[in-house]
C-alpha positions as CSV (number, residue, x, y, z in Angstrom):
1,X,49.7,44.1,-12.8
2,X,51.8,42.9,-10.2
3,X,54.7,45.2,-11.9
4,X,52.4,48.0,-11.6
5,X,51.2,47.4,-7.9
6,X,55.0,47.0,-6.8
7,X,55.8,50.6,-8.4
8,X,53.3,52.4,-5.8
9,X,55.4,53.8,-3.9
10,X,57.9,55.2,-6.5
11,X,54.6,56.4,-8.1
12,X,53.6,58.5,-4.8
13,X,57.0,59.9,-4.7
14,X,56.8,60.5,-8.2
15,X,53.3,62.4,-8.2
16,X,54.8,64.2,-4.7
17,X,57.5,66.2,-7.3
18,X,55.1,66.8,-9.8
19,X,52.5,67.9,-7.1
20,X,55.1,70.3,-5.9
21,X,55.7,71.7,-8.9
22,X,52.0,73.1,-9.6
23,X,51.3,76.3,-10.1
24,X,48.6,78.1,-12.5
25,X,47.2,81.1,-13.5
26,X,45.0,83.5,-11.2
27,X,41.5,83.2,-11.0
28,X,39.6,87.0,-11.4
29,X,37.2,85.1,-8.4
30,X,37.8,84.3,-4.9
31,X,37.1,80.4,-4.5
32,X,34.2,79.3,-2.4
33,X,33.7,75.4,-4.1
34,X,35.8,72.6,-5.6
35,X,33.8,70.8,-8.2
36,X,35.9,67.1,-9.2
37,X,35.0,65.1,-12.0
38,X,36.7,62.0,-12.5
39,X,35.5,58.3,-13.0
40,X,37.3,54.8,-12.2
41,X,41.0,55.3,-10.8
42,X,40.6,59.0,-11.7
43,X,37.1,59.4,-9.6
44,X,38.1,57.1,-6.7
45,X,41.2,59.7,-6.7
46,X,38.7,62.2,-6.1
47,X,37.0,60.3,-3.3
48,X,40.0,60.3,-1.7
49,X,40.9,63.7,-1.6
50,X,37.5,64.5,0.0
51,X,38.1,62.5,3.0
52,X,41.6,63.8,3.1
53,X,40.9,67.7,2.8
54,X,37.7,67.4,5.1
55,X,39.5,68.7,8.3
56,X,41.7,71.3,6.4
57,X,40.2,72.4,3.3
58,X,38.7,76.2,3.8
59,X,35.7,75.2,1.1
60,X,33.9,71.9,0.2
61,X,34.8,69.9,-1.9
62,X,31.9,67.7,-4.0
63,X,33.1,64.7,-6.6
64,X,30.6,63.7,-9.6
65,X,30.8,60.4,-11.2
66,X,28.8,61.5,-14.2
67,X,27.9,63.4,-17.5
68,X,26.7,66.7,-16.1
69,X,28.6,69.8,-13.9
70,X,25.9,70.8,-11.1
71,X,23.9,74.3,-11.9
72,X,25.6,75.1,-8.8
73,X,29.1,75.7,-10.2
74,X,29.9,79.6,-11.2
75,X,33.2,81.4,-11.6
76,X,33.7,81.0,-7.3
77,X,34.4,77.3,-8.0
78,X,37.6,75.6,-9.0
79,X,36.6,72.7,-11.3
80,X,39.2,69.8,-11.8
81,X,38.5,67.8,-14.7
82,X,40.7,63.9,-14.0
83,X,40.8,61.5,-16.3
84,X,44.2,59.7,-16.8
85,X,43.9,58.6,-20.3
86,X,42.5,62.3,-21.3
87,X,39.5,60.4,-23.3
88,X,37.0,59.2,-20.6
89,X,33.1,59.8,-22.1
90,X,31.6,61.2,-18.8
91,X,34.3,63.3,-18.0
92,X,34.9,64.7,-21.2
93,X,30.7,65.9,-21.5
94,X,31.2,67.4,-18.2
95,X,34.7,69.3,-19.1
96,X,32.1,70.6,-22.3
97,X,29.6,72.3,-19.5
98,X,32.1,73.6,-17.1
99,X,33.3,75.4,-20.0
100,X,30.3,78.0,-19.9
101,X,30.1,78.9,-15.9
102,X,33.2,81.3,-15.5
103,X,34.7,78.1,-13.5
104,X,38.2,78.4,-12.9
105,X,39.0,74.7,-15.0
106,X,42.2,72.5,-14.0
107,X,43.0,69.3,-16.2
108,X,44.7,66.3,-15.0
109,X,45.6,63.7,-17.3
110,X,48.8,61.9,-18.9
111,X,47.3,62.9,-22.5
112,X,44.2,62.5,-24.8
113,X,41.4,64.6,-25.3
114,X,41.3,66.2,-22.3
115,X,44.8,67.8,-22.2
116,X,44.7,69.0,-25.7
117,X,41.5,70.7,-25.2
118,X,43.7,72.1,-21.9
119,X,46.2,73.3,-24.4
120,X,44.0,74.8,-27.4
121,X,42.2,77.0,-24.9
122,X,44.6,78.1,-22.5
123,X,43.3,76.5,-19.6
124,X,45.8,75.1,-16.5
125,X,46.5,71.5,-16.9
126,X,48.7,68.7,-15.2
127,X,50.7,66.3,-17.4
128,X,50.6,63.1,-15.6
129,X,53.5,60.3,-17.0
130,X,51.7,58.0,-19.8
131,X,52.4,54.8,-20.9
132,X,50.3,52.5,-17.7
133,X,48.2,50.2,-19.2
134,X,45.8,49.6,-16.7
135,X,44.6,53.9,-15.6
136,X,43.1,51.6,-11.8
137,X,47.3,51.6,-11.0
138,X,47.6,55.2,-11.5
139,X,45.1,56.2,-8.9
140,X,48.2,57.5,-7.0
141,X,49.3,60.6,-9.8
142,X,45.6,61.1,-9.4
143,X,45.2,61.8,-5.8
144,X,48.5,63.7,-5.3
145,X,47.9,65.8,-8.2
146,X,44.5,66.9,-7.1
147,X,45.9,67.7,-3.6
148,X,48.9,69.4,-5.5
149,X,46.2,71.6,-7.3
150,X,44.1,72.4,-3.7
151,X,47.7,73.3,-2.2
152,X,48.7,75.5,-5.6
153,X,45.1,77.5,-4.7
154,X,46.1,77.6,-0.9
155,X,42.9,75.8,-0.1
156,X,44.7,72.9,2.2
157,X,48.5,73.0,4.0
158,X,51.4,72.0,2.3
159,X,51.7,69.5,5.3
160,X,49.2,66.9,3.5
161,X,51.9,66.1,0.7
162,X,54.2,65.4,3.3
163,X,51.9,63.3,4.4
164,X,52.1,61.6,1.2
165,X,55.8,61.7,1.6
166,X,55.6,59.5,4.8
167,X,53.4,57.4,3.7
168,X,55.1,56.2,0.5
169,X,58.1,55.6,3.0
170,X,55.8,53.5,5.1
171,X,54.4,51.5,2.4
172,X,58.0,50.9,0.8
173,X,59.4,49.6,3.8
174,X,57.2,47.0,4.8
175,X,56.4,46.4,1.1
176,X,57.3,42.3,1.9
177,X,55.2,41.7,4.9
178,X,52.2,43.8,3.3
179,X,52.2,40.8,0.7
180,X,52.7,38.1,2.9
181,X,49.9,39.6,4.5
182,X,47.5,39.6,1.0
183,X,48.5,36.3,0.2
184,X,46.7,34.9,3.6
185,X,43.4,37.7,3.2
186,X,43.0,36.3,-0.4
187,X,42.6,32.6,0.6
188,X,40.3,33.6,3.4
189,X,38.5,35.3,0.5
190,X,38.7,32.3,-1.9
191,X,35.1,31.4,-3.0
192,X,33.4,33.8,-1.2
193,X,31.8,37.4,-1.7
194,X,33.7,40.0,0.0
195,X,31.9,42.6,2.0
196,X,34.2,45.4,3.4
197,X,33.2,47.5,6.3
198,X,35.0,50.9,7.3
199,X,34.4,54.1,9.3
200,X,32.7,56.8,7.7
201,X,36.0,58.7,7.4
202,X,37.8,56.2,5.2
203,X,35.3,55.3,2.5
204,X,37.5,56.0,-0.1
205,X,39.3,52.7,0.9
206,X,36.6,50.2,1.4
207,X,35.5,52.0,-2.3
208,X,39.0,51.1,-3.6
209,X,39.4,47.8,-1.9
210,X,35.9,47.0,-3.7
211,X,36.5,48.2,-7.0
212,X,40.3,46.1,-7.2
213,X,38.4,43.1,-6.2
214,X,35.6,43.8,-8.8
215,X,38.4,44.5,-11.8
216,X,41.5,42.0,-11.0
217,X,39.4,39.2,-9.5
218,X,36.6,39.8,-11.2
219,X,34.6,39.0,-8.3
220,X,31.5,41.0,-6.9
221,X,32.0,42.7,-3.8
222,X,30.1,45.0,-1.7
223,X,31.3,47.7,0.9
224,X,29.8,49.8,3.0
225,X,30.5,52.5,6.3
226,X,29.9,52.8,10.0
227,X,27.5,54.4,11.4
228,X,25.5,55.1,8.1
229,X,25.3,51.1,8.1
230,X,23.7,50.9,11.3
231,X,20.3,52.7,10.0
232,X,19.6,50.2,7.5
233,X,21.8,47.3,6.3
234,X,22.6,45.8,9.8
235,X,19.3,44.6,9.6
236,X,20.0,42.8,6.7
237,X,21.9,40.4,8.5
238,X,19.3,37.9,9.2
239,X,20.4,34.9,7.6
240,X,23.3,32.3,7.7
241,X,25.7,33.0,5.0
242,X,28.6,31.0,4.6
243,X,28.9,32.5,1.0
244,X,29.9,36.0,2.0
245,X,33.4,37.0,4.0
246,X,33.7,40.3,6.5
247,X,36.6,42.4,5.9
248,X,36.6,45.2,8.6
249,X,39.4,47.7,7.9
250,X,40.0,49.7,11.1
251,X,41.7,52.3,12.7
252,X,43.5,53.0,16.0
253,X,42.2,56.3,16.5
254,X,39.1,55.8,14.8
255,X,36.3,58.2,16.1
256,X,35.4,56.9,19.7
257,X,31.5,56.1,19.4
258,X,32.0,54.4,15.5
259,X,34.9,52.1,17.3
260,X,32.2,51.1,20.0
261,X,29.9,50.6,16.7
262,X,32.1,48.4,15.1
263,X,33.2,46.3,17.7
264,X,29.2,45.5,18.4
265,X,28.6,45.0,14.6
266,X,31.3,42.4,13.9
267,X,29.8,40.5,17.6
268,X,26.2,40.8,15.8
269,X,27.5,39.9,12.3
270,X,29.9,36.9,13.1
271,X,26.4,35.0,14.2
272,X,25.7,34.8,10.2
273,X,28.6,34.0,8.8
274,X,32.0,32.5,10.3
275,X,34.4,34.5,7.4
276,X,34.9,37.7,9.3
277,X,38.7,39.4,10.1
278,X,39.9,42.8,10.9
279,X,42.7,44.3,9.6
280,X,44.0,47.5,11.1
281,X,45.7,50.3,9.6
282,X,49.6,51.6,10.3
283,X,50.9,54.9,10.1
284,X,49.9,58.3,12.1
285,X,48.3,60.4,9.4
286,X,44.8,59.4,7.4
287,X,46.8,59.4,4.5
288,X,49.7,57.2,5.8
289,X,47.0,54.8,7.6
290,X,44.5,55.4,4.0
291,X,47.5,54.3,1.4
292,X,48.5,51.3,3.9
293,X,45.4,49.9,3.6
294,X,44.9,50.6,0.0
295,X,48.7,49.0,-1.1
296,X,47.0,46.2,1.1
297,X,44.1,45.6,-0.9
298,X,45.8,45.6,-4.0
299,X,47.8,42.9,-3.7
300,X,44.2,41.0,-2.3
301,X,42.8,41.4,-5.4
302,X,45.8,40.4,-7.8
303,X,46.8,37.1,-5.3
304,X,42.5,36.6,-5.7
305,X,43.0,37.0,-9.6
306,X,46.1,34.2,-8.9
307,X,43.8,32.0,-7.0
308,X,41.4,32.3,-9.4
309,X,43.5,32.2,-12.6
310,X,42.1,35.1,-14.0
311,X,44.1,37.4,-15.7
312,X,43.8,40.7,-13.4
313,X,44.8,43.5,-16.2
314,X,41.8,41.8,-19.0
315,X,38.7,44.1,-18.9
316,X,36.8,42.9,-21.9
317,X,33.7,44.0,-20.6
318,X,34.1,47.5,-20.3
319,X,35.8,46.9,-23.8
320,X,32.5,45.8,-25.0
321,X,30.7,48.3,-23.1
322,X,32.6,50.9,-24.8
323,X,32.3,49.5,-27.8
324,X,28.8,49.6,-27.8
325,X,28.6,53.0,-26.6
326,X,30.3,54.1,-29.8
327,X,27.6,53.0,-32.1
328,X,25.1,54.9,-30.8
């Protein structure tokens, strides 16, 4: 894992060429929707591209997490299919539907099911490389691809892979101090439960911090985003816990009135508990500040999985789930 972590920035400017290099077959329909499906590392890729494209992107954009495409979807929406081994379940069953609305269907995987059903039918599809053992490291092919298919339809600006660009050089130079940084976060997060909190435009991250944390610790962890988190679980915080540790991810140039928010929260929130830090982005795009913060949280969650001597590539239990699943 740690192999795999190091190689993220010569993965972003690996999925930048192969991003560039996408181009498919006209649709008969103008576009009016983009319809992802994707789960894990393929569906947090997804996530990501929402927040990114939400300023720039002429239509919206909607991500499902599940078995079924929504009734909504018709022959005006471009429906990318991700899955990096080609074979995830939910993915696949929606793939199946999509099928029968007229959709204009895009595949990303490095292989499986999914791109041979691409290739028996005709249907556009992006070979992503194979051979990553762990699909969570290859969230990286995921994203740029799916912006790489949004810039093929001329939905969003060339200018967003160059974001990419820049922040893949950002990451890789100050790949040392970004994991002298993670070594410190992860003994502040030693023996506690982590609960991430980030504005509303970044939720991809604190989803992506919480997930590495969950699979290479294998720790729970909870995250949550400002303001939404003002309506409801602010009020939760009514009780000393010395169990639970703050991470607040922030931004320079984070929306005025949600910066106020934040700096009021951690005040009211550091009265319960006396594990809180902020960390704050680098970079001058959301995607350069987004991918800082996510290389940063990577490298939490293997030095946790250090701490903890857990082995942070094992996931037996989705092993088992899946095993399970099968008989049925």
């Amino acid at each position: 894992m740690d192999k795999m972590i190091a190689r993220f920035p010569a993965q972003l400017e690996e999925a930048v060429q192969i991003a560039n290099q996408i181009n498919f077959t006209k649709h008969s329909s103008p576009i009016r929707a983009v319809f992802i499906s994707g789960l894990g590392g393929s569906g947090i890729g997804g996530g990501f591209v929402q927040d990114f494209v939400r300023t720039t992107c002429k239509v919206p954009v909607v991500v499902s997490k599940g078995y079924q495409a929504p009734n909504w979807v018709n022959k005006h929406t471009l429906a990318i299919c991700s899955s990096y081994s080609g074979n995830t379940e939910e993915t696949l069953s929606t793939f199946e539907q999509l099928l029968e609305t007229g959709a204009k269907i895009v595949c990303i995987s490095s292989g499986g099911k999914l791109i041979e059903q691409a290739k028996k039918l005709g249907l556009d599809y992006v070979q992503l490389p194979g051979g990553w053992s762990s699909p969570r490291a290859c969230m990286g092919y995921s994203i740029v691809a799916q912006l790489g298919v949004l810039r093929a339809a001329r939905l969003i600006p060339q200018k967003l892979l160059n974001n990419v660009t820049a922040a893949q050089k950002l990451v890789n130079r100050d790949q040392a101090s970004i994991q002298k940084s993670a070594r410190k976060i992860a003994g502040f997060l030693h023996g506690k439960t982590p609960v991430v909190y980030i504005a509303d435009t970044m939720e991809a991250v604190a989803v992506r911090w919480r997930q590495q944390i969950n699979e290479n610790a294998k720790m729970l962890c909870w995250h949550h985003v400002v303001p939404e988190m003002n309506h409801n679980e602010l009020v939760g915080w009514r009780d000393q816990r010395s169990d639970l540790a703050v991470i607040w991810l922030r931004n320079r140039d984070d929306f005025g009135r949600t910066s106020i928010r934040m700096d009021i929260n951690k005040e009211i929130v550091e009265h319960y508990t006396q594990t809180s830090i902020e960390l704050w982005s680098k970079g001058k795009s959301l995607i350069e500040k987004a991918f800082y913060l996510v290389h940063l949280g990577d490298w939490v969650s293997l030095y946790l999985a250090e701490l903890r001597n857990i082995d942070p590539v094992e996931i037996k239990v989705i092993d088992f789930l899946k095993g399970e699943l099968a008989k049925v």
